[in-house]
C-alpha positions in Angstrom: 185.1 83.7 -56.5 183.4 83.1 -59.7 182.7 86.3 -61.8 178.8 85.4 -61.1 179.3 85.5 -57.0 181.2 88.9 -57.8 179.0 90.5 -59.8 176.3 90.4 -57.3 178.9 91.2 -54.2 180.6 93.9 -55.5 178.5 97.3 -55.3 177.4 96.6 -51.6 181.0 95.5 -51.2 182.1 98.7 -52.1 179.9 101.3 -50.9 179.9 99.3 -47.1 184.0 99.8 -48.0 183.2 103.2 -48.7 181.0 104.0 -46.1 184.0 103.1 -43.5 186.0 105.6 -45.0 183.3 108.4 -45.3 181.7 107.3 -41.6 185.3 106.6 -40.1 187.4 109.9 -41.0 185.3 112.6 -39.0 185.7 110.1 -35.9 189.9 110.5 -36.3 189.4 114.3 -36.5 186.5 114.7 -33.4 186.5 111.3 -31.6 184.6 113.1 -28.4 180.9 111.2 -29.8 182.1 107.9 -30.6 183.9 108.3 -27.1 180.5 109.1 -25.3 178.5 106.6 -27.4 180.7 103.8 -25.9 181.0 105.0 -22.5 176.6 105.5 -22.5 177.1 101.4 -23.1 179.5 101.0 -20.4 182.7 100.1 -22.5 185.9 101.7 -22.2 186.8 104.9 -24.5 190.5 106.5 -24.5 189.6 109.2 -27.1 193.3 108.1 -28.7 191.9 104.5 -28.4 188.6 106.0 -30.6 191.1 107.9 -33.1 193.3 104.3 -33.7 190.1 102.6 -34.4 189.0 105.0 -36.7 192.0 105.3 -38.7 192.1 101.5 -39.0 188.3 102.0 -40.2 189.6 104.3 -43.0 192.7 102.2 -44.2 190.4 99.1 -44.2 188.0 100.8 -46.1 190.5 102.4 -48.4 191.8 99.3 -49.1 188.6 97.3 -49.6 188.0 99.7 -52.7 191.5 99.2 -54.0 192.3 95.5 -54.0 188.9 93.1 -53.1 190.8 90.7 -51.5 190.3 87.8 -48.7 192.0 90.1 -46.3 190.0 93.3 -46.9 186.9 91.1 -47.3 187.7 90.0 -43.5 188.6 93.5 -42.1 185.1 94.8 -43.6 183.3 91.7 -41.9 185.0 92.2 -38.3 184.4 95.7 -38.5 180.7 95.5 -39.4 180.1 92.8 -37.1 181.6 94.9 -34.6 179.7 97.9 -36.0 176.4 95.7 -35.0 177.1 94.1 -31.9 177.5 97.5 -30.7 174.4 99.0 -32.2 172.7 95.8 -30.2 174.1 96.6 -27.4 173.2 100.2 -26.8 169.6 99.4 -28.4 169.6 96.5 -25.4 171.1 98.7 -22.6 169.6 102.1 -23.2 173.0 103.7 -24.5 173.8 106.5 -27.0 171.0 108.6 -26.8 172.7 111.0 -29.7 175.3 110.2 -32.1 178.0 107.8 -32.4 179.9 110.4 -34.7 179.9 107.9 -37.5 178.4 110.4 -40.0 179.5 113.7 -38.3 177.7 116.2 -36.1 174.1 114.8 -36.6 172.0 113.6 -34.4 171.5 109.4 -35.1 170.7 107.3 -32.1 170.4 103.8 -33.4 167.7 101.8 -34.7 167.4 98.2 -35.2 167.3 98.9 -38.8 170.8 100.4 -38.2 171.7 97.1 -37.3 170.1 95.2 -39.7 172.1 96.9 -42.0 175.7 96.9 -40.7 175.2 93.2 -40.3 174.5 92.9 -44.2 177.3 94.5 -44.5 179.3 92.0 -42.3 177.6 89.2 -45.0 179.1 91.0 -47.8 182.5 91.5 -46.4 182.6 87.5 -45.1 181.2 86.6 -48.8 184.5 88.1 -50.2 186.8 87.0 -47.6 185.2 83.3 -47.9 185.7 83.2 -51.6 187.7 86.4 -52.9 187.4 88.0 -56.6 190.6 86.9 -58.4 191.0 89.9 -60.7 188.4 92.1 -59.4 189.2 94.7 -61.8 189.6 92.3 -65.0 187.5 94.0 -68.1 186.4 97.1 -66.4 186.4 99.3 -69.2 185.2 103.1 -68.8 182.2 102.9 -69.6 181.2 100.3 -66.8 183.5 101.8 -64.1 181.6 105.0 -63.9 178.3 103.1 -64.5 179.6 101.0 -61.1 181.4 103.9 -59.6 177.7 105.4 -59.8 175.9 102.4 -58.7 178.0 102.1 -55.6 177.3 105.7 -54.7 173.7 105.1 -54.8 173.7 102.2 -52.5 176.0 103.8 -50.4 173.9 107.1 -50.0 170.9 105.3 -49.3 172.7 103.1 -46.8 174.0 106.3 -45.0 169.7 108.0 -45.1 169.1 104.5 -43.9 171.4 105.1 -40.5 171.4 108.7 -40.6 168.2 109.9 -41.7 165.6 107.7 -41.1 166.1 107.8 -37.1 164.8 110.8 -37.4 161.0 110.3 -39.3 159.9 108.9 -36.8 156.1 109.5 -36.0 157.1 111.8 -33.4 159.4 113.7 -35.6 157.0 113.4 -38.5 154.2 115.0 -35.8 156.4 117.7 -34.1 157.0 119.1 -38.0 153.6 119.2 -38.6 152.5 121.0 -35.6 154.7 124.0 -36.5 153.4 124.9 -39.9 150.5 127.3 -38.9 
């Protein structure tokens, strides 16, 4: 991949990598929502089944931050696309009325911007597997790692209000809220 193509891959690369670590390591502790969430969309769900996946979420994840590679670049596109097919599918059949567990004990059903988003982040993870960074790390000094590092936190934080949050402003939210303050 030239240092160009790079460049513009590598925040969302990171923060989608770093999302499947942060949205992955509550499922290996309580898989008991990610377990419901598939079953609501008729799928099988051995709760060690849901932990396995979820471990394999945080290596990949763990990985994809370490060493940007074809391989890692793959893993975060298979997960993602599978991240979105599912979303699709409970959004087509009526499934997961409450949370998937993917960012602990709150409530996100999901939205089609959920969706939208997981499946950008399949893009990103196919554009580095397609055509890997050679030396991802090459002339990283200080100074631009924490600039990055911060970056990637930002993207990743909105991503996560994007999933998380905004299910929740909806106009019936927005309108139950305001009805309280009298």
């Amino acid at each position: 991949m030239t240092g160009g193509a790079w460049s513009v891959l590598a925040v969302p690369f990171l923060a989608a990598a770093a999302l499947l670590v942060l949205a992955g390591a509550p499922k290996v502790v309580r898989p008991g929502d990610l377990v419901r969430a598939l079953r609501s969309t008729g799928l099988p769900a051995p709760a060690v089944g849901v932990r396995v996946f979820a471990a394999v979420e945080v290596l990949a994840g763990v990985a994809a931050v370490v060493v940007p590679s074809r391989v890692t670049g793959a893993a975060v596109a298979v997960l993602y696309a599978g991240f979105t097919a599912f979303v699709a599918r409970a959004l087509l059949r009526g499934g997961v009325l409450s949370s998937c567990g993917c960012f602990g004990k709150a409530d996100t059903p999901p939205t089609w911007t959920h969706a939208a988003l997981t499946g950008a982040a399949a893009l990103v993870g196919a554009g580095v597997a397609v055509a890997a960074p050679a030396d991802p790390w090459q002339g990283v000094g200080t100074g631009t790692a924490a600039g990055g590092l911060a970056l990637v936190a930002l993207v990743g934080f909105l991503a996560w209000q994007v999933m998380a949050v905004l299910p929740s402003v909806d106009r019936r939210a927005v309108r139950s809220a305001s009805t309280r303050r009298v």
